[in-house]
PAKE-545412 format. One record per residue (C-alpha): x, y, z; residue number from 1. Coordinates in steps of 0.1 Angstrom, whole numbers. Layout:
BEGIN
<rec xx="X" yy="Y" zz="Z" seq="NUM"/>
...
END
This chain:
BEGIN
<rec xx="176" yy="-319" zz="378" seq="1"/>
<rec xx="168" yy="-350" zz="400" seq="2"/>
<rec xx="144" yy="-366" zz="383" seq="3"/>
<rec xx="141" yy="-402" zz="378" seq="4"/>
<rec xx="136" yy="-417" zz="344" seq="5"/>
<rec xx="101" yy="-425" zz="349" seq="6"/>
<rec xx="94" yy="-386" zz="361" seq="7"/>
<rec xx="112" yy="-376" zz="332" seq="8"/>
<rec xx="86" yy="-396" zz="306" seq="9"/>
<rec xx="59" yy="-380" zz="328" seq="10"/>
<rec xx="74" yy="-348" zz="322" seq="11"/>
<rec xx="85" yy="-354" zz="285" seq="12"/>
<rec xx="43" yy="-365" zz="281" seq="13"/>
<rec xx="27" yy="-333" zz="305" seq="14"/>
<rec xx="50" yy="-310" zz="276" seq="15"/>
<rec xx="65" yy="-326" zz="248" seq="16"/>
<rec xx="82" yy="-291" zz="239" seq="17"/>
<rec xx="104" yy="-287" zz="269" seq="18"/>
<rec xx="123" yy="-310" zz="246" seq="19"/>
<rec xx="131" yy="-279" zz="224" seq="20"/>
<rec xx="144" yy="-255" zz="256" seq="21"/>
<rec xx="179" yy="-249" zz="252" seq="22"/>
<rec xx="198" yy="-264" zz="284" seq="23"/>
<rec xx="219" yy="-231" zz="288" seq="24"/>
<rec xx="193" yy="-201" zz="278" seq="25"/>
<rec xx="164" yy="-214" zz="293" seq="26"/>
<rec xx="166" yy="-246" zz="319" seq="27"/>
<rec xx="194" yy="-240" zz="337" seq="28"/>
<rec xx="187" yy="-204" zz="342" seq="29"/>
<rec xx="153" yy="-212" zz="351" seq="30"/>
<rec xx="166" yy="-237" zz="380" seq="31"/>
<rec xx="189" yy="-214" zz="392" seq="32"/>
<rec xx="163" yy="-187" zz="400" seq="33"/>
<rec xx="140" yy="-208" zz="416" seq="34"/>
<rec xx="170" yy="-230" zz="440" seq="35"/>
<rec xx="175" yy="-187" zz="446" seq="36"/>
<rec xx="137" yy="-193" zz="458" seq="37"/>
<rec xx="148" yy="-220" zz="476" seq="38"/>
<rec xx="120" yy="-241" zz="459" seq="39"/>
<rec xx="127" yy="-280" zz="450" seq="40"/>
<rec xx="132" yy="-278" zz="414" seq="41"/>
<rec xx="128" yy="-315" zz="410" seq="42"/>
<rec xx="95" yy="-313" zz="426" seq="43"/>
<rec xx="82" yy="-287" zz="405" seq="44"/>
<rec xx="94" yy="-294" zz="370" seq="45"/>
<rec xx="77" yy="-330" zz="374" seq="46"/>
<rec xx="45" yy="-309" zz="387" seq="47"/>
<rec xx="47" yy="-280" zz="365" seq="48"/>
<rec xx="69" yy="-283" zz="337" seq="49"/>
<rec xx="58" yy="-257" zz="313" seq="50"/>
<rec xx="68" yy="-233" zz="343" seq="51"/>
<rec xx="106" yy="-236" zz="329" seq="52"/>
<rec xx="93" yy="-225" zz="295" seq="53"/>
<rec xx="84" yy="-190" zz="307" seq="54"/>
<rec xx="109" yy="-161" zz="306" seq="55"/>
<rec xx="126" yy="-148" zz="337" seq="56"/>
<rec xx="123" yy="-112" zz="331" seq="57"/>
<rec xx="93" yy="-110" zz="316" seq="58"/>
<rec xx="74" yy="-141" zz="339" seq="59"/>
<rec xx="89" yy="-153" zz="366" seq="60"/>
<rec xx="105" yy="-123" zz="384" seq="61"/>
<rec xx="72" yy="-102" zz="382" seq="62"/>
<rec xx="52" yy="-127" zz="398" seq="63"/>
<rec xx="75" yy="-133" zz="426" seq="64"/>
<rec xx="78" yy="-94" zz="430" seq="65"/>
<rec xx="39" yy="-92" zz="430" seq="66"/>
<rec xx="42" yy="-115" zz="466" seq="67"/>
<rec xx="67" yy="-98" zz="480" seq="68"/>
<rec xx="51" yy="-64" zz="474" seq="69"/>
<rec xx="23" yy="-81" zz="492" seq="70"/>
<rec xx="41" yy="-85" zz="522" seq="71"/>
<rec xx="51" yy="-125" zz="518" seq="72"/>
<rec xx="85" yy="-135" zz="524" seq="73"/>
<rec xx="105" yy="-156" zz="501" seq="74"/>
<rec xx="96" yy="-188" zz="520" seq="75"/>
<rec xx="59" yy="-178" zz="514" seq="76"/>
<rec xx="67" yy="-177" zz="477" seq="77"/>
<rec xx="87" yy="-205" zz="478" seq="78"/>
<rec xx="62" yy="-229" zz="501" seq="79"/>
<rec xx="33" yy="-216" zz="476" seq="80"/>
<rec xx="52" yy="-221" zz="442" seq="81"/>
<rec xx="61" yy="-259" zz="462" seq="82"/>
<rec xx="23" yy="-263" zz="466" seq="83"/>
<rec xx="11" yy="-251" zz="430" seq="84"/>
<rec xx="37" yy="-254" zz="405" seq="85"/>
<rec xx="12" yy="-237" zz="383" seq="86"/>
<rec xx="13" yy="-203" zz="402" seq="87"/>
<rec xx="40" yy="-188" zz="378" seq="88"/>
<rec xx="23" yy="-196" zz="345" seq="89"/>
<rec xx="-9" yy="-172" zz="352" seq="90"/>
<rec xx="-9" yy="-136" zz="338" seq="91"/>
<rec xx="0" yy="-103" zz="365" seq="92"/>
<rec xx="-27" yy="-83" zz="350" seq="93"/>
<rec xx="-53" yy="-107" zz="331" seq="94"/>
<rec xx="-54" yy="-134" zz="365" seq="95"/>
<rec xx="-34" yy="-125" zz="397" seq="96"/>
<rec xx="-41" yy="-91" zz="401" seq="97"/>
<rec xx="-79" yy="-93" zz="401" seq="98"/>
<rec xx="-77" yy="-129" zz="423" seq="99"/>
<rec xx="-59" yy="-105" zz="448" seq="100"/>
<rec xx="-77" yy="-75" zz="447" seq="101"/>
<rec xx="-108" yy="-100" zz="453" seq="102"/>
<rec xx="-93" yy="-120" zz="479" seq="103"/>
<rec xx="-88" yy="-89" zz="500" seq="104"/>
<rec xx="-124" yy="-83" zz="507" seq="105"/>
<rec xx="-128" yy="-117" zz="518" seq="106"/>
<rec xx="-126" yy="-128" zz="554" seq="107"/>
<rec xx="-93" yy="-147" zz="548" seq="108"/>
<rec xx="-62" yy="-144" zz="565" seq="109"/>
<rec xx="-34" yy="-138" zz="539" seq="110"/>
<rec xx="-15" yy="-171" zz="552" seq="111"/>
<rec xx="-43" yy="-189" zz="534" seq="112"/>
<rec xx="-27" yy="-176" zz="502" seq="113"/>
<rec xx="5" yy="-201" zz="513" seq="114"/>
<rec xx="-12" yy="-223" zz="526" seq="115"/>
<rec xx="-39" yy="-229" zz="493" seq="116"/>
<rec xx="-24" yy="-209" zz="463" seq="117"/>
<rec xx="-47" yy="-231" zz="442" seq="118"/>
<rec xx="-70" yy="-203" zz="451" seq="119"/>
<rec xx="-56" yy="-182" zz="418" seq="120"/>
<rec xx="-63" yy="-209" zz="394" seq="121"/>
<rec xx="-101" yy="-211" zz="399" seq="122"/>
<rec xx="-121" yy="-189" zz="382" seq="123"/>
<rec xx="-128" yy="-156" zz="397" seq="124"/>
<rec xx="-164" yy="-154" zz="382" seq="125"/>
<rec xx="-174" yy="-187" zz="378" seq="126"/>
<rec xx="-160" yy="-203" zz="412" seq="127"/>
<rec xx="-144" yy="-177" zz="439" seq="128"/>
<rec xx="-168" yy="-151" zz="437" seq="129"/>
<rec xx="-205" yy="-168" zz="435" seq="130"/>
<rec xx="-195" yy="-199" zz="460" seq="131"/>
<rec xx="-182" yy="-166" zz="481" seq="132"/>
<rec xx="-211" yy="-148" zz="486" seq="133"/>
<rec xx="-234" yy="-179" zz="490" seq="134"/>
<rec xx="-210" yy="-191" zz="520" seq="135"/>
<rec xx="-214" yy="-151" zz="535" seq="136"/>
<rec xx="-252" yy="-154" zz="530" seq="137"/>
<rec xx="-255" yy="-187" zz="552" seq="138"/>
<rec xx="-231" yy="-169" zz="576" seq="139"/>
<rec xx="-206" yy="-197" zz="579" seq="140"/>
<rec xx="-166" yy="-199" zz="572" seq="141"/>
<rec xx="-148" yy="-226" zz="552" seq="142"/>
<rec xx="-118" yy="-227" zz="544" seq="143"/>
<rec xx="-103" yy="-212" zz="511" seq="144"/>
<rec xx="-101" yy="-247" zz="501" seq="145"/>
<rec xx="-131" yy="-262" zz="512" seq="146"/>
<rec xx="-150" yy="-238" zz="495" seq="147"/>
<rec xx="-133" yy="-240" zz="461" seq="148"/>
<rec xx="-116" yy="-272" zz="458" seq="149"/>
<rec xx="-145" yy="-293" zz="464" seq="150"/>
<rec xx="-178" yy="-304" zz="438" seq="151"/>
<rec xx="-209" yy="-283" zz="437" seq="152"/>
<rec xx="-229" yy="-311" zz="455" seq="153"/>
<rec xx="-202" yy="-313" zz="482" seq="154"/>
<rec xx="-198" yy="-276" zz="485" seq="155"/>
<rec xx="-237" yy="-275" zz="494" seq="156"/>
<rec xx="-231" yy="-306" zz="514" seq="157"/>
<rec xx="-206" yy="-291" zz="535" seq="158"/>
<rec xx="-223" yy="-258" zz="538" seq="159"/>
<rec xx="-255" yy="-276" zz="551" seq="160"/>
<rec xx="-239" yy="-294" zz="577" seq="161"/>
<rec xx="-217" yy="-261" zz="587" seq="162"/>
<rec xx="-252" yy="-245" zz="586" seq="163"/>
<rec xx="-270" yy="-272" zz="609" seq="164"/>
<rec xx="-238" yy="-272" zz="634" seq="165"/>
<rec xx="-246" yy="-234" zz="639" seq="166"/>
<rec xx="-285" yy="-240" zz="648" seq="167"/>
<rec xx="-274" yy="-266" zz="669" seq="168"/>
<rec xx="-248" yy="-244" zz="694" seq="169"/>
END
């Protein structure tokens, strides 16, 4: 798949039990659909291995689905699956579906979604929702991942000084 041997030990430590996926039932296929994605495979089994240990059917091909019925095009997909290797391992119904249907009512262009798909693995009750509504209370607009990427103390830091900025013009 590309890797080098050092990426592979990385790999081989990030999840031992790749070890037991059968080349031809599970790895290859698994390569093959996402080089159909056009994503670098080498890129995300060193970021993401336990992506390869999810089925197809049952995984992978509703997730991607899920996007395009969104109205992202396989280059979205393929530029966010690039960015967060992680994307495919969440659950359609217990994780994507309410990050979505959340997302919506938020003032976000849906190319932040490519451009940070991070976004889905942050807590929707702990995280998105409460740093959400204090960012619409102070009437300011970070983006997607300066509001959830960064600490608490920086997140108040940086809405502050977004805060001070709009006072001052």
């Amino acid at each position: 798949m590309g890797l080098s041997a050092e990426n592979v030990g990385k790999v081989l430590t990030r999840c031992p039990n790749i070890l037991s996926y059968s080349v031809e039932d599970k790895l290859r296929p698994t390569a093959e659909y996402f080089r159909s994605l056009e994503v670098d495979v080498t890129v995300l089994i060193h970021r993401s291995p336990q992506t390869f240990g999810l089925s197809i059917e049952a995984n992978l091909k509703p997730v991607t689905e899920f996007f395009l019925e969104r109205g992202y095009s396989l280059r979205d997909i393929a530029t966010m699956i690039s960015r967060y290797g992680a994307l495919y391992t969440f659950s359609l119904p217990d994780n994507l579906i309410s990050k979505w249907e959340f997302f919506l009512t938020m003032v976000y262009p849906r190319s932040e979604l490519v451009k940070f798909p991070q976004y889905f693995g942050y807590s929707l009750e702990d995280r998105i929702k409460p740093r959400y509504e204090i960012m619409r209370k102070c009437g300011v607009k970070l983006l997607l991942n300066q509001m959830l990427s960064v600490s608490e103390e920086d997140f108040h830091k940086l809405l502050k000084k977004k805060t001070e900025k709009m006072l001052d013009d």
